[in-house]
SELUM-477353 format. One record per atom (N, C-alpha, C, CB): x, y negated, z; atom name; residue in one letter. Coordinates in steps of 0.05 Angstrom, whole numbers. Glycine has a CB too. Layout:
BEGIN
REC        X        Y        Z   atome   residu
REC        X        Y        Z      CA        A
...
END
This chain:
BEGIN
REC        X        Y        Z   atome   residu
REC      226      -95     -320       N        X
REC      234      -77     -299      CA        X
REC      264      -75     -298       C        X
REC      221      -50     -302      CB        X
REC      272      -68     -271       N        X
REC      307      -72     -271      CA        X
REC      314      -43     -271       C        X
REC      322      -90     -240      CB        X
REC      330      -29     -288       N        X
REC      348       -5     -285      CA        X
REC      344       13     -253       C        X
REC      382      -20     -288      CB        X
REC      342        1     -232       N        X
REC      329       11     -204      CA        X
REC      305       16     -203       C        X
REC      330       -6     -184      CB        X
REC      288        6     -217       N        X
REC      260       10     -213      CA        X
REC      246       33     -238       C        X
REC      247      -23     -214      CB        X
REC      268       31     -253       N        X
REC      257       52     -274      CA        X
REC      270       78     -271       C        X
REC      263       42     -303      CB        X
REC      293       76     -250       N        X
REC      307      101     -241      CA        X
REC      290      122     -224       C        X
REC      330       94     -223      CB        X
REC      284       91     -204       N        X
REC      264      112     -185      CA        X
REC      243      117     -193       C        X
REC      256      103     -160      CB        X
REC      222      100     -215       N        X
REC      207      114     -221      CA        X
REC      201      144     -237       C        X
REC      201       99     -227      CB        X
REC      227      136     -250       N        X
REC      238      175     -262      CA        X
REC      237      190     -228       C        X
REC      288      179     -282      CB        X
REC      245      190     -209       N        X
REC      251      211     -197      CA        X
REC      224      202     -181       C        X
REC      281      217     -184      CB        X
REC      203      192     -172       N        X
REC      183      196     -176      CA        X
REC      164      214     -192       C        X
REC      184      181     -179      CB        X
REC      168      201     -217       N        X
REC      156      233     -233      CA        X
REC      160      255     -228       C        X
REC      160      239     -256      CB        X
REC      187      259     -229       N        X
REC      197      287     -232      CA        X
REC      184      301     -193       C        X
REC      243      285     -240      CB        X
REC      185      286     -176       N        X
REC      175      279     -151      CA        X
REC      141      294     -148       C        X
REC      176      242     -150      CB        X
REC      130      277     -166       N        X
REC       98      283     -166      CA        X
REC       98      301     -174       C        X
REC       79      270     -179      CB        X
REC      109      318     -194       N        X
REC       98      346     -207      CA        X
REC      114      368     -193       C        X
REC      104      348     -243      CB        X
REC      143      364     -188       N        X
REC      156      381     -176      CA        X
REC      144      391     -148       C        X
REC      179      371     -174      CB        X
REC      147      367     -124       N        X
REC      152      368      -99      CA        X
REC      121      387      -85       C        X
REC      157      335      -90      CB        X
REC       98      380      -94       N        X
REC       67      400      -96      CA        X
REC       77      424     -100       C        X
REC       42      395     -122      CB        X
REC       85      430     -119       N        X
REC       91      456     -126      CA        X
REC      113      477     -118       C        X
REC       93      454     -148      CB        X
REC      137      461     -103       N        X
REC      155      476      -86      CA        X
REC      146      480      -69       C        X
REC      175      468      -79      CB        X
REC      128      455      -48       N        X
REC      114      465      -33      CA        X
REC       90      490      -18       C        X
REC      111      452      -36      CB        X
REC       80      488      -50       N        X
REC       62      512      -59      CA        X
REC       86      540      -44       C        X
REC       55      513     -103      CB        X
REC       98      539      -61       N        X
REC      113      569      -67      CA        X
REC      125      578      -39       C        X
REC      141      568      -94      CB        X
REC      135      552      -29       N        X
REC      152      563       -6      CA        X
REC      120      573       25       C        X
REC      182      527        6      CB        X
REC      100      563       13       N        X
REC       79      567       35      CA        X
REC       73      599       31       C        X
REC       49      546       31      CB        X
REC       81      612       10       N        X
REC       63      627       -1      CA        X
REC       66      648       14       C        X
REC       65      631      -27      CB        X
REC       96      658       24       N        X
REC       99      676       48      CA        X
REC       82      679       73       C        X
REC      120      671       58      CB        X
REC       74      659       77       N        X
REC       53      640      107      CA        X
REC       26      643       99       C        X
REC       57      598      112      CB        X
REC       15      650       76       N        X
REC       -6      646       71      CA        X
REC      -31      661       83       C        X
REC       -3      647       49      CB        X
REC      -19      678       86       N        X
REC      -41      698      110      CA        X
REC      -44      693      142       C        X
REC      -30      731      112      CB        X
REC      -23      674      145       N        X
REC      -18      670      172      CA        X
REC      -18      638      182       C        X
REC        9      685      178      CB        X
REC       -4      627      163       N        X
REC      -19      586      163      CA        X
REC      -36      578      150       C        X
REC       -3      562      152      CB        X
REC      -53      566      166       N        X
REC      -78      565      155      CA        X
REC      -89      540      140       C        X
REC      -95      570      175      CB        X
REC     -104      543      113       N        X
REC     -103      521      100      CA        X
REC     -110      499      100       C        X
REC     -107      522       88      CB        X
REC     -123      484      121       N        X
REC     -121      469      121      CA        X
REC      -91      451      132       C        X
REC     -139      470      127      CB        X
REC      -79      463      141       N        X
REC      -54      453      152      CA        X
REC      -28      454      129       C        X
REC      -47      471      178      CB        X
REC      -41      479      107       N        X
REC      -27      469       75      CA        X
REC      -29      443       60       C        X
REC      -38      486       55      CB        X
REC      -60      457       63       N        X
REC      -73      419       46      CA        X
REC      -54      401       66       C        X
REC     -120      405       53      CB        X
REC      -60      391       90       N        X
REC      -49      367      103      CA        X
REC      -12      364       92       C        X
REC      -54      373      142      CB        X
REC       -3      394       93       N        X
REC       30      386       87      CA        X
REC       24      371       63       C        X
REC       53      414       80      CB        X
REC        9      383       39       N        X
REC        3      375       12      CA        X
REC        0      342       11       C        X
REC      -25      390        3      CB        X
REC      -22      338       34       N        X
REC      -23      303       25      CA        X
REC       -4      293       36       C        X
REC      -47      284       34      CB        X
REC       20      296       56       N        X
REC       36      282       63      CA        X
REC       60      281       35       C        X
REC       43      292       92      CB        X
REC       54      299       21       N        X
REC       77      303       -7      CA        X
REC       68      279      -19       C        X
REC       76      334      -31      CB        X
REC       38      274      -16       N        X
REC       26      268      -44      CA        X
REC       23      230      -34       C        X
REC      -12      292      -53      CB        X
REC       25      234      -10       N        X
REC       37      202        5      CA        X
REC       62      193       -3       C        X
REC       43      203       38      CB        X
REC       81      209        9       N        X
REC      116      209        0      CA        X
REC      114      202      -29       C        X
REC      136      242        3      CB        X
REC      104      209      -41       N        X
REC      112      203      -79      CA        X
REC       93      180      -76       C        X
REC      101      233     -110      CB        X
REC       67      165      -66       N        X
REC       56      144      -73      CA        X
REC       70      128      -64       C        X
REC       34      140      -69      CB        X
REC       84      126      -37       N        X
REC      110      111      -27      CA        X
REC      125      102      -48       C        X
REC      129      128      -10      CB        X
REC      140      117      -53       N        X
REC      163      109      -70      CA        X
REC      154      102     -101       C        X
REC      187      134      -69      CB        X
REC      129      115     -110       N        X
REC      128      104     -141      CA        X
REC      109       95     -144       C        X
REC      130      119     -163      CB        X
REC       77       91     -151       N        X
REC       64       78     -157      CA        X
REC       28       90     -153       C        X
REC       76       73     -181      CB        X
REC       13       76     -159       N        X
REC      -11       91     -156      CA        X
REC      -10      113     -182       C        X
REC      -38       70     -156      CB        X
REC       -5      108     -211       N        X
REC      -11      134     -223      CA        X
REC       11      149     -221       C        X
REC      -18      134     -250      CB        X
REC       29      154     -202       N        X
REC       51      174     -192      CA        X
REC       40      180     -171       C        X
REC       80      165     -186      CB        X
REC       20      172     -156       N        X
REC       15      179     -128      CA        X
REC       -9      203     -142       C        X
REC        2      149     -104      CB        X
REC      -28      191     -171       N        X
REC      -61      202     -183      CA        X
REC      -45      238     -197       C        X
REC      -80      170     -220      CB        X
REC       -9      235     -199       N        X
REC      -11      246     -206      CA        X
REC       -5      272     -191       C        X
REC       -5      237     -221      CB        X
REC       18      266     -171       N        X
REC       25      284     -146      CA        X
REC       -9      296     -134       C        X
REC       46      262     -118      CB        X
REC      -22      283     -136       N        X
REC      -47      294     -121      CA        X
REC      -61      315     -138       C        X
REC      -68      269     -115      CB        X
REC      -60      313     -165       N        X
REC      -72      335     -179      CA        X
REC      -56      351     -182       C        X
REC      -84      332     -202      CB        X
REC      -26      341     -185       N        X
REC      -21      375     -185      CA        X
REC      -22      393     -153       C        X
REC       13      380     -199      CB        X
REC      -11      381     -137       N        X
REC      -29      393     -104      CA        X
REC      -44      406     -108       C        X
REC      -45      376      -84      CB        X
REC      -65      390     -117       N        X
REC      -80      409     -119      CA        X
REC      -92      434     -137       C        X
REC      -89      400     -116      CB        X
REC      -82      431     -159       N        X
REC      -76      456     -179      CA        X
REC      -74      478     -159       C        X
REC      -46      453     -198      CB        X
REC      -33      474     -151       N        X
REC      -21      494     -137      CA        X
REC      -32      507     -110       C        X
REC        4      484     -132      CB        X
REC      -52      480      -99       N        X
REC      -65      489      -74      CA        X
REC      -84      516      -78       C        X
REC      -82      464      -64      CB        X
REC      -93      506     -107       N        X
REC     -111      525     -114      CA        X
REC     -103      554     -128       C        X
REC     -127      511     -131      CB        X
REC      -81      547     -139       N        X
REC      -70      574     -154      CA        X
REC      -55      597     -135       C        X
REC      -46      563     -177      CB        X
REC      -45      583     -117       N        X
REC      -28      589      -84      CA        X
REC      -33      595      -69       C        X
REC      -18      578      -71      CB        X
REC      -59      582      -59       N        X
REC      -64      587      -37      CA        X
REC      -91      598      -18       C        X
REC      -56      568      -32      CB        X
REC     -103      596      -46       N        X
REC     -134      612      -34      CA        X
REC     -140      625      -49       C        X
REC     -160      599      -28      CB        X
REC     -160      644      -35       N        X
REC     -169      676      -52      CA        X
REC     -181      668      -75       C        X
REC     -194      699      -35      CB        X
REC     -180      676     -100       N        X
REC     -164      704     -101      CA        X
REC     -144      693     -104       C        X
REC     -170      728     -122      CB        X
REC     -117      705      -93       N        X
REC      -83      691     -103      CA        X
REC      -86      690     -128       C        X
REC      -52      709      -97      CB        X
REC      -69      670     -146       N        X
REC      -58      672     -166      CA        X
REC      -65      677     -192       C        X
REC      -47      683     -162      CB        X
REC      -99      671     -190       N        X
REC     -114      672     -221      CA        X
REC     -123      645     -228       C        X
REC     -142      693     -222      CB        X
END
């Protein structure tokens, strides 16, 4: 692998675990009022963007955490 490909794959990672979960937080204001399925959909377009740029287990991994946060964030009960 060339120095480029192992760069981006770092910000990839950092990509897959981060980018779900900012997402999460910044929805969380909206949450009574955007409705989830249109979370989930923002969610898989995150979880596209990171399989784009890094790989299938960067893509296996952005998708579980989505959905973690989808779950911890964004449906009743909040936050247990």
């Amino acid at each position: 692998m060339t120095s480029n490909s192992v760069y981006r794959s770092r910000i990839a990672l950092v990509g897959a675990v981060l980018a779900p979960l900012t997402l999460a937080v910044v929805l969380v204001p909206f949450r009574k009022t955007f409705a989830s399925t249109a979370a989930a959909l923002l969610l898989v377009a995150v979880v596209e963007a990171v399989a784009v740029v890094g790989n299938r287990l960067l893509g296996l991994t952005a998708s579980i955490s989505a959905a973690l946060w989808f779950d911890f964030f964004l449906t009743t009960p909040y936050e247990l």
